[in-house]
C-alpha positions as a Python dict, from the first residue, in 0.01 Angstrom:
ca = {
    (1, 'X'): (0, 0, 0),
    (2, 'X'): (-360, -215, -78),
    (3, 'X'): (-325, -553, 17),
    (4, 'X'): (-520, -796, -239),
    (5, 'X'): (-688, -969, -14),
    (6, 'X'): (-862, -580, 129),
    (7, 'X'): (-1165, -553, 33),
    (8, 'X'): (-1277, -231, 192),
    (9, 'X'): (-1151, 67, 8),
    (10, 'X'): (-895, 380, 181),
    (11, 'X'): (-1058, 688, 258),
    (12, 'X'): (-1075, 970, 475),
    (13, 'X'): (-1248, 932, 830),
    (14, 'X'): (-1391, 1281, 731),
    (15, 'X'): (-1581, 1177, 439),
    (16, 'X'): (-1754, 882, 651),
    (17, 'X'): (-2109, 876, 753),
    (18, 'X'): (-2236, 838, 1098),
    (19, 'X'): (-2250, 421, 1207),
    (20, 'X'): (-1918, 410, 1018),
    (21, 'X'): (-1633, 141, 1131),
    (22, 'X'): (-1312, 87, 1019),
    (23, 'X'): (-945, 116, 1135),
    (24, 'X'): (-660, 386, 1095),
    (25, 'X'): (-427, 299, 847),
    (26, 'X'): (-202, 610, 847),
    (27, 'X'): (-220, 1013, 872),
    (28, 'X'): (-218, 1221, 616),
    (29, 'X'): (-250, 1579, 659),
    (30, 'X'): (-140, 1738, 283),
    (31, 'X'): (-434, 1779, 191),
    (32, 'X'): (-646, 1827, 489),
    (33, 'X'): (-749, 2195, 434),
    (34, 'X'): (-673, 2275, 747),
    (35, 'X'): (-562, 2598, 934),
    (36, 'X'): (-281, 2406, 1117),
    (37, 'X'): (20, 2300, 933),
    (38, 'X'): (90, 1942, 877),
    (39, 'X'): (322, 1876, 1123),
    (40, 'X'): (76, 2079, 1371),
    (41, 'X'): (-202, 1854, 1292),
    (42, 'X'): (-54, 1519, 1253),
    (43, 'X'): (78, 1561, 1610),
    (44, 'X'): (-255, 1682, 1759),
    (45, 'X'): (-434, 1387, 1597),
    (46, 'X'): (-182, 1154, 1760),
    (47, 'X'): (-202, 1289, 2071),
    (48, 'X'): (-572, 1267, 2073),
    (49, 'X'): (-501, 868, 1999),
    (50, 'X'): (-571, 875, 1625),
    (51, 'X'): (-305, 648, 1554),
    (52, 'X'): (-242, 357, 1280),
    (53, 'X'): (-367, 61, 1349),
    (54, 'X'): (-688, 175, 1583),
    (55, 'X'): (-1012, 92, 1563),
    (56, 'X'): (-1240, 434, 1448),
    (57, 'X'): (-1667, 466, 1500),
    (58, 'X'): (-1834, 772, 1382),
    (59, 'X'): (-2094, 811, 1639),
    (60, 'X'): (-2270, 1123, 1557),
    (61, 'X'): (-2276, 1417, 1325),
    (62, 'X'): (-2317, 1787, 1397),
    (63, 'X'): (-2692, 1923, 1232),
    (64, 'X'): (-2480, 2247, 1068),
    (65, 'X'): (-2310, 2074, 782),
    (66, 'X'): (-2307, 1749, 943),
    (67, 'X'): (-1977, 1899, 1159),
    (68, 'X'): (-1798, 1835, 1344),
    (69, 'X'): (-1841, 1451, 1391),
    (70, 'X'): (-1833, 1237, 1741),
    (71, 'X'): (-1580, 986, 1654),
    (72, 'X'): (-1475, 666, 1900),
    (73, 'X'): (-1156, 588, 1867),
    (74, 'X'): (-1097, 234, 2040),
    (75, 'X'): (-1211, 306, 2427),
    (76, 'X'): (-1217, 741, 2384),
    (77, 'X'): (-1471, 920, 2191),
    (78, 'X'): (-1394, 1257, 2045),
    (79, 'X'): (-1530, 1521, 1911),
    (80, 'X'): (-1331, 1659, 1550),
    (81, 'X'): (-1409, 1895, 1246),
    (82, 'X'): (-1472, 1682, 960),
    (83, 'X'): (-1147, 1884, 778),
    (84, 'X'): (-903, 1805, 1037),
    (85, 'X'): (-1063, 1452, 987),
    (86, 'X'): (-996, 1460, 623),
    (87, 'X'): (-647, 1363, 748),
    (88, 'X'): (-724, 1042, 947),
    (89, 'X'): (-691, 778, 685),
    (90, 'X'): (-915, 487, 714),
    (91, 'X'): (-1023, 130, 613),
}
């Protein structure tokens, strides 16, 4: 759910550009495109910390395809493929 007062838009972490901030609002891995199965990934992602409510800076982009993307999630940067991003929804 939008609140009214949000004025930034939901969208995917992988579709962000690199100086990009914003924070995790949930996971969702239907329609990701990637080789793992939902559960699979959704569980992978939290383990790595992508979880709801934390804070998400893409810090650099790969020069093949701009992939995968250097992402710091509150204190931890990590390194993901922009598709397994796709899944990390952000505002």
């Amino acid at each position: 759910m939008t609140d009214t007062n949000d004025t930034r838009s939901h969208m995917p972490l992988g579709l962000a550009q690199r100086g990009y901030t914003g924070v995790i609002q949930h996971l969702s891995a239907r329609d990701a495109g990637s080789a793992l199965s939902e559960i699979e990934l959704e569980s992978r992602l939290i383990e790595l910390g992508f979880v709801e409510g934390a804070r998400v800076e893409v810090l650099h982009e790969g020069i093949v395809g701009r992939d995968p993307i250097a992402v710091r999630v509150d204190n931890i940067t990590i390194a993901v493929r922009r598709r397994e991003a796709m899944a990390i929804i952000v505002a």
